[in-house]
C-alpha positions in Angstrom: -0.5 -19.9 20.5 -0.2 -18.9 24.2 3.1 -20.3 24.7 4.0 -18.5 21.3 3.3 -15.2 23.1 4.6 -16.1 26.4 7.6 -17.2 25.2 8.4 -14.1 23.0 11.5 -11.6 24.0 10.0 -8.5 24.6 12.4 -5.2 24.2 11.8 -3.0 27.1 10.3 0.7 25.3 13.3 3.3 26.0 15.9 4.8 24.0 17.7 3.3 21.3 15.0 0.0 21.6 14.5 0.7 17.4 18.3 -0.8 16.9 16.5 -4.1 17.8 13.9 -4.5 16.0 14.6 -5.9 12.4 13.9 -4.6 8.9 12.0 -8.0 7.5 9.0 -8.5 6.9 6.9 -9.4 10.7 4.3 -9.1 13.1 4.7 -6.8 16.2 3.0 -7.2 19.6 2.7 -3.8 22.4 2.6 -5.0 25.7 1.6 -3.1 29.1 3.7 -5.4 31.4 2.5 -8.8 30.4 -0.8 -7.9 28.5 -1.4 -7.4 24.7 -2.6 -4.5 24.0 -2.1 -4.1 20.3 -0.6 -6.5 17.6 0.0 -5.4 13.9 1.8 -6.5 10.8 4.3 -4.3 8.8 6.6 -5.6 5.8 9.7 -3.8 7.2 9.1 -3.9 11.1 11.8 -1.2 12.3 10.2 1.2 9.8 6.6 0.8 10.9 7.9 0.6 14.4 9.7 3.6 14.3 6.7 5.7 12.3 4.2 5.5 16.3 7.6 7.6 17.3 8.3 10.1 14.5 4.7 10.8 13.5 1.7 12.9 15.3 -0.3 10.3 16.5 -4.3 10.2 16.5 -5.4 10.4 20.5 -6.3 6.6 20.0 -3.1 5.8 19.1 -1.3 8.2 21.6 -3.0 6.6 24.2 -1.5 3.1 23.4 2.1 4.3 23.0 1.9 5.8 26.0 0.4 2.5 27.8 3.0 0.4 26.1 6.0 -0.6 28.4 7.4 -3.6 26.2 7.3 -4.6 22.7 7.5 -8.1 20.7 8.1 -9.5 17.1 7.8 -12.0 14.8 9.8 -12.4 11.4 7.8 -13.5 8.2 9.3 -14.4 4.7 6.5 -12.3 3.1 3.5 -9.2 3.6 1.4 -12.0 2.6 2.0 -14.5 5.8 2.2 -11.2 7.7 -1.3 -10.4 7.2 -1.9 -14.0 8.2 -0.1 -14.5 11.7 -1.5 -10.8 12.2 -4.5 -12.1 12.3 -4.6 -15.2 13.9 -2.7 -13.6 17.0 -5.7 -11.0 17.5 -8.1 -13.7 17.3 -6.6 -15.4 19.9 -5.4 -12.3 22.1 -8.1 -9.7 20.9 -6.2 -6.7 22.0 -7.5 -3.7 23.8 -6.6 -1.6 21.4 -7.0 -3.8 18.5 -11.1 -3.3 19.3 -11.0 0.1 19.9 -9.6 0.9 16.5 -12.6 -0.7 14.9 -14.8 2.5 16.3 -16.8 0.0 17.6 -17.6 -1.8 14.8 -16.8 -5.7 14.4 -13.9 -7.0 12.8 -14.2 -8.5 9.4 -13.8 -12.6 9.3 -13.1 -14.7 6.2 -15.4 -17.7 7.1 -15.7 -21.1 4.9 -19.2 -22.7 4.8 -19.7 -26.4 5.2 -21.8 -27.4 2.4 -21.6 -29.7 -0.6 -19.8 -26.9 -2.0 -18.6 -24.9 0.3 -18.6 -21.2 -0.1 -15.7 -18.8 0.9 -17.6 -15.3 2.4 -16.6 -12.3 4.2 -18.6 -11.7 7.8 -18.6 -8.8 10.5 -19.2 -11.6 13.3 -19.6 -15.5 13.6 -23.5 -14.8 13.8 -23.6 -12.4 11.1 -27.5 -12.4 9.7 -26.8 -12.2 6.7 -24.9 -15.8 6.3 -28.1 -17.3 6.9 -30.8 -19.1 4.3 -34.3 -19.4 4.2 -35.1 -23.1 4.2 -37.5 -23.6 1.2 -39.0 -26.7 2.3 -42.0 -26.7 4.6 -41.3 -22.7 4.8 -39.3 -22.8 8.1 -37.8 -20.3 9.2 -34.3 -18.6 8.7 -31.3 -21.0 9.5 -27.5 -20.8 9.7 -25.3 -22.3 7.5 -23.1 -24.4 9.5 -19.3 -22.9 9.3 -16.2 -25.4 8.0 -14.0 -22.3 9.3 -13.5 -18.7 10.4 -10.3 -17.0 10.2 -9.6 -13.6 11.6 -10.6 -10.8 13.1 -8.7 -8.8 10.5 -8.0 -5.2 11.6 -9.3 -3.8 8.2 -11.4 -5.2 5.5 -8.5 -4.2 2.9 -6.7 -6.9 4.5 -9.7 -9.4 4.1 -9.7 -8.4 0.5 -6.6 -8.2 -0.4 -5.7 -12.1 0.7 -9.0 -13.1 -0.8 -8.1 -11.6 -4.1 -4.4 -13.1 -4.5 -6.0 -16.5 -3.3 -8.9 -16.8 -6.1 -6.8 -16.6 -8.6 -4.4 -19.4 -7.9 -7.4 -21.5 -6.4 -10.7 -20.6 -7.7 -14.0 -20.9 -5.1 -17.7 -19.8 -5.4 -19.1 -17.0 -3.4 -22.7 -17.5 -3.9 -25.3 -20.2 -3.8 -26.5 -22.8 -6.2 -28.1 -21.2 -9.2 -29.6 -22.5 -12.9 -26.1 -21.2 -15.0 -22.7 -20.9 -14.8 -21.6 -17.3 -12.3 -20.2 -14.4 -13.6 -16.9 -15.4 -12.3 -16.9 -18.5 -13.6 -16.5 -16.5 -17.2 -13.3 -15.5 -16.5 -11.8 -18.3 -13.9 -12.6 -17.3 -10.5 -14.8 -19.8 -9.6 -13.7 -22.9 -11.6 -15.3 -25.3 -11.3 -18.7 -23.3 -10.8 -21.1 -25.3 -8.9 -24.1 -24.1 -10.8 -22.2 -26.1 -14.0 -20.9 -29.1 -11.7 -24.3 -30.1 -10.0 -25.9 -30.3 -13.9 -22.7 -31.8 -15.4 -22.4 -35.5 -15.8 -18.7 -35.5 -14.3 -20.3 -34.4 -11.6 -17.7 -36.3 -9.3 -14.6 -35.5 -11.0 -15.8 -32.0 -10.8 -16.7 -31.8 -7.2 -13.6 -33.4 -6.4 -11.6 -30.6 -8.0 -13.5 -28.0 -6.5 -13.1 -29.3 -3.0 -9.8 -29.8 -3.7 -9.8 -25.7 -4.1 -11.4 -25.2 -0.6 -8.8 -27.6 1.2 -5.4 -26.2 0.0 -7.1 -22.9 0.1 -8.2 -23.5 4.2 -4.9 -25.0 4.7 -3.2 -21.8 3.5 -5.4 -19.2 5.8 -4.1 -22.0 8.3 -0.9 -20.6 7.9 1.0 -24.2 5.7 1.9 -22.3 3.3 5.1 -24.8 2.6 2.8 -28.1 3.1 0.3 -26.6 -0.2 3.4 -25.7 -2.0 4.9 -29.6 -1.5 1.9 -31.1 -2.3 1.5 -29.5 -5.7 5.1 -30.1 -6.8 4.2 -33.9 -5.6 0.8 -33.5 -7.6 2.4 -32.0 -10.9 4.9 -35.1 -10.9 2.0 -37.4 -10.6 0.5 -35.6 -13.7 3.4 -35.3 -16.0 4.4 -39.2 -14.9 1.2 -39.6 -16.4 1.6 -37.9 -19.7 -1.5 -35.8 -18.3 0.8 -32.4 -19.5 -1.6 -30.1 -20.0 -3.6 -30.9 -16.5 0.5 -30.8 -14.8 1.0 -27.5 -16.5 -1.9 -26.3 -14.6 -0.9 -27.4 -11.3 2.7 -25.8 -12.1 1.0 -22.2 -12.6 -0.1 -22.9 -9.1 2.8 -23.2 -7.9 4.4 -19.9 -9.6 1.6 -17.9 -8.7 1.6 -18.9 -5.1 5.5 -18.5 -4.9 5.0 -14.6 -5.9 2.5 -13.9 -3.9 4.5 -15.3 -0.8 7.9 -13.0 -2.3 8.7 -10.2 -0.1 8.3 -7.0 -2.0 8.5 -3.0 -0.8 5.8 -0.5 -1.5 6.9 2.5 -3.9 6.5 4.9 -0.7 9.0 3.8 1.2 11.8 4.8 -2.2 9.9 7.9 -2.4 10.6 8.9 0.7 14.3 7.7 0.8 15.6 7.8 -3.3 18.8 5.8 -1.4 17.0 3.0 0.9 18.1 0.5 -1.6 21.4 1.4 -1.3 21.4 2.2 2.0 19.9 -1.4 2.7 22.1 -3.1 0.8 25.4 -1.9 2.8 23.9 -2.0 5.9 22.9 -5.8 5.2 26.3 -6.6 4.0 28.4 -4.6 7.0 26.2 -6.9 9.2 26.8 -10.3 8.2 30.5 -9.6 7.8 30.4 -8.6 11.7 29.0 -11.4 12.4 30.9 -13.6 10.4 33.9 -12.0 12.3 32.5 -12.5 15.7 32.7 -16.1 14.4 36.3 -16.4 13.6 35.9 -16.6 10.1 38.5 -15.1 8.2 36.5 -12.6 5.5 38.8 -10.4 3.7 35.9 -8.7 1.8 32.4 -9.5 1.5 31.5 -8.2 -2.1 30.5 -11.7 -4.2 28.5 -14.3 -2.1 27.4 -17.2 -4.0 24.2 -19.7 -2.9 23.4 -23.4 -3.7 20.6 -25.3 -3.4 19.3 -28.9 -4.3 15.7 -29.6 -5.5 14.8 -33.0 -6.2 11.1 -34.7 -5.5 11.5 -37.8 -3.8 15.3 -38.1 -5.4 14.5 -38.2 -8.6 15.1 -35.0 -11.4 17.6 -33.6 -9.0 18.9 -30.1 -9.7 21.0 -27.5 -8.1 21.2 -23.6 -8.5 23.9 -21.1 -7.9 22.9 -17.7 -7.3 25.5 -15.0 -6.9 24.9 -11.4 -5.4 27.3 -8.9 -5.6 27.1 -5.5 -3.4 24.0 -7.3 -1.8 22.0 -7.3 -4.9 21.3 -10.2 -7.9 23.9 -10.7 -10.3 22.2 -12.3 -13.0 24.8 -13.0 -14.9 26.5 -15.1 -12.7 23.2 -17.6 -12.1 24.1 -21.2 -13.3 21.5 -25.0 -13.0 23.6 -27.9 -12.4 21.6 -31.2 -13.0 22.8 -33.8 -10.7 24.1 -36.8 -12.9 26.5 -39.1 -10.1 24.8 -38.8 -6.9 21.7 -41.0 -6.5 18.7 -40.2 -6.1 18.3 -38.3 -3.0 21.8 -37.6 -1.6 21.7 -34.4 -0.7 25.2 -34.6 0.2 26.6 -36.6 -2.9 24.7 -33.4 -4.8 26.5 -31.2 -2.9 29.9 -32.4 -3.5 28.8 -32.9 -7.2 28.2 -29.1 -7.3 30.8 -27.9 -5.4 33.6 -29.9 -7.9 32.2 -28.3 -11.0 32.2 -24.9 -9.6 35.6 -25.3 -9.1 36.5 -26.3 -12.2 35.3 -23.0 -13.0 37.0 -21.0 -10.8 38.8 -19.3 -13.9 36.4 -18.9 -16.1 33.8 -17.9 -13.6 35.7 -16.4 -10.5 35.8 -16.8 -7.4 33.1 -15.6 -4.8 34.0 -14.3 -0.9 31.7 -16.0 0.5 29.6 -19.6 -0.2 26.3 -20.2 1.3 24.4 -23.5 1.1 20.8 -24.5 2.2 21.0 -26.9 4.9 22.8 -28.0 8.2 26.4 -29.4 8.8 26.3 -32.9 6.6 25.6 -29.9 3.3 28.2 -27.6 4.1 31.0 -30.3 5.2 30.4 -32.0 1.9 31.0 -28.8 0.3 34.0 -28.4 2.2 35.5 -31.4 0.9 35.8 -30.2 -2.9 36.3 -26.3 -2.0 38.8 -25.4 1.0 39.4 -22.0 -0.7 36.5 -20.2 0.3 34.7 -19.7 3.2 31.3 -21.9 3.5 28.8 -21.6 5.8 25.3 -22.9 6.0 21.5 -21.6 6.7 19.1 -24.0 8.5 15.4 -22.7 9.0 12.6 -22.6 11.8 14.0 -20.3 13.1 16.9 -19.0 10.7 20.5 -19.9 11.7 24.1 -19.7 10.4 26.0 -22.6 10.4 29.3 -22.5 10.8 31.6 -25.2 11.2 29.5 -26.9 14.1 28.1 -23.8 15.7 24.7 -22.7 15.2 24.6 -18.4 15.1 20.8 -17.2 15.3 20.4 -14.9 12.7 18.9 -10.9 13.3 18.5 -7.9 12.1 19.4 -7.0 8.5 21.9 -9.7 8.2 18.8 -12.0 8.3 17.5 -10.1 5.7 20.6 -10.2 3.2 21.1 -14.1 3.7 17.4 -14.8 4.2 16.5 -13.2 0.2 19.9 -14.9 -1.1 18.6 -18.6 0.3 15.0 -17.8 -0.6 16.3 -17.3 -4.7 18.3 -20.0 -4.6 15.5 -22.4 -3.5 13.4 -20.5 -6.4 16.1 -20.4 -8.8 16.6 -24.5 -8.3 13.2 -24.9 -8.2 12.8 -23.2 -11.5 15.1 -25.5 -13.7 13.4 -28.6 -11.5 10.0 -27.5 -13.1 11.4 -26.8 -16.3 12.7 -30.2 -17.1 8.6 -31.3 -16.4 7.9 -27.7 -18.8 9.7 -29.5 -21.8 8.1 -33.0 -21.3 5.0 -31.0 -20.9 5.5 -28.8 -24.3 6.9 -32.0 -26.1 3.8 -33.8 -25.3 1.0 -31.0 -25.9 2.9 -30.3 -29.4 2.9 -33.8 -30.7 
């Protein structure tokens, strides 16, 4: 993490430094020279950015922007990893200023007890009194439950709470200690399995099992692998529905939705409030971008109105799928969405897929029309086997960690609100291909549970 920071650009504070900072969703750092002195998270960093310059600032604050010399930033996909990284970083860094905004008070943690069943709590420090237990036996005196994890500080406890609440529901924990009956939030799903009904149950294993199941893709998601949970589900939900366990796979597939919404980028009502146009605004500005760059590239782009996306989903090459998204002006264009099940390429060929797709879209060229621009997900090999079938249009590709352009053998690092545009458009294509992927488990799932 100290290389992270270390090796972070940092955009000298001075006039006109707002042009580069980019409108996704992000973590930014203030630095005085080479010291952190306050790190926070934003879901549209230029705007939150901007806001320490355009508004009166409380005398803490004033004092910071006025230390500041330099500032950093890290792009997200989501508000939800935001709050994350945010997080982490000031745990490792703990900023100056970061402290100070507590008014002296500790930072809320969200720490993970190691017990039989551990517990998921809230605390105001690692010590905090009131995590410990009195020790019934021999009437000894108060002792600590051992920690599994900590993560934090978080700068407010809305923050705690807020990743706390879209967590439980996708994977339930307990809160409280070992009673007679099933907890109140066991009533309605929150904390399924409850131990209170698994240490009197006799599938007392199987039960545990599950919960701690709960605690370990729930740890490794505060640890920031986000993706890894996500890959091991769709693995899990194969398993299942291989099976014929539908009902159990179903489950596991609600996971996986509920965890792929809560990790969606999304904008709060203010901001269109404030600016009726953003929307709009955004949309051109996103657009105008990546057809400057595109430019810059030496890639002939008459127009940039209809971009289309594809995207292959398979598990382990088998029930392999592709989408096509299309967005036109910037925004979703539903009606031009179309699934493609792979049915020549084996199992596995990404490429093979991708020439697959890219032959049946243009036998449709007619019927369907014909997009400016063609984006795939993945490197050279995807978009050169696109190539092969379609000459007509221009394809490039994306390639992630971080997010670049590929065209033709180049490699463009993508910024600003370009990244945003082409960023949202690969992002629904990996959903949208996803989707059908799942769906073809859905009907084997229904089919089953119905008969």
């Amino acid at each position: 993490m100290q290389n992270l920071l270390e090796g972070l650009p940092k955009i000298q504070i001075q006039p006109n430094f707002l042009k580069d900072i980019p409108e996704t969703a992000g973590v930014y750092i203030y630095f005085k020279g080479n010291t952190v002195i306050y790190i926070g998270k934003a879901i549209n960093l230029k705007r939150r950015v901007s806001s320490y310059f355009d508004l009166d600032l409380e005398t803490k604050t004033a004092k910071m922007i006025a230390e500041a010399t330099h500032i950093g930033f890290i792009q997200v996909d989501s508000e939800f990893e935001a709050l994350l990284l945010e997080a982490k970083l000031i745990k490792t860094y703990m900023p100056r200023y970061n402290i100070v905004a507590k008014d002296d008070k500790h930072p809320l943690y969200i720490r993970i007890t190691k017990e039989d069943f551990p517990r998921v709590l809230t605390a105001r420090r690692v010590d905090d009194p009131k995590l410990s237990i009195r020790l019934r036996s021999g009437l000894r005196s108060a002792h600590t439950v051992p920690s599994l994890a900590f993560y934090g500080p978080f700068p407010s406890s809305k923050s705690v709470y807020t990743v706390l609440r879209m967590l439980r529901h996708i994977f339930p924990y307990s809160d409280h200690k070992i009673g007679r009956r099933g907890c109140i939030y066991s009533h309605i799903g929150l904390c399924n399995p409850c131990p209170n009904e698994i240490v009197q149950s006799t599938e007392y294993r199987v039960l545990r099992r599950k919960y701690i199941k709960n605690i370990k893709n729930l740890k490794t998601i505060l640890d920031g692998k986000i993706d890894k949970v996500t890959k091991d589900l769709e693995k899990e939900m194969k398993v299942f529905s291989d099976a014929q366990k539908f009902e159990t796979a179903a489950l596991v597939r609600n996971q996986i939705n509920h965890l792929e919404y809560i990790t969606r980028p999304r904008l709060p009502s203010e901001f269109y409030m404030e600016n009726p146009n953003l929307y709009e605004d955004s949309r051109k500005r996103e657009l105008s971008e990546l057809k400057n760059i595109l430019t810059r590239s030496n890639l002939v782009i008459q127009k940039l109105v209809r971009i289309e996306c594809y995207d292959i989903a398979h598990l382990a090459g088998t029930n392999a799928t592709a989408s096509m998204v299309t967005f036109t002006g910037g925004e979703a264009d539903k009606d031009y969405y179309r699934h493609f099940r792979i049915r020549k390429a084996k199992g596995g060929d990404d490429y093979g897929a991708m020439r697959e797709v890219a032959q049946r879209r243009k036998n449709n060229f007619t019927s369907w029309g014909v997009p400016d621009l063609i984006i795939v997900d993945g490197g050279v090999g995807q978009v050169t086997a696109f190539k092969e079938k379609i000459f007509e249009v221009p394809v490039i590709g994306i390639a992630k960690h971080p997010d670049r352009l590929i065209i033709g053998d180049v490699k463009i690092k993508l910024e600003g609100s370009a990244l945003g545009l082409v960023s949202r458009i690969r992002d629904e294509a990996h959903r949208f291909a996803r989707r059908y992927h799942h769906s073809l488990i859905s009907k084997s799932i229904t089919n089953a549970v119905t008969n």
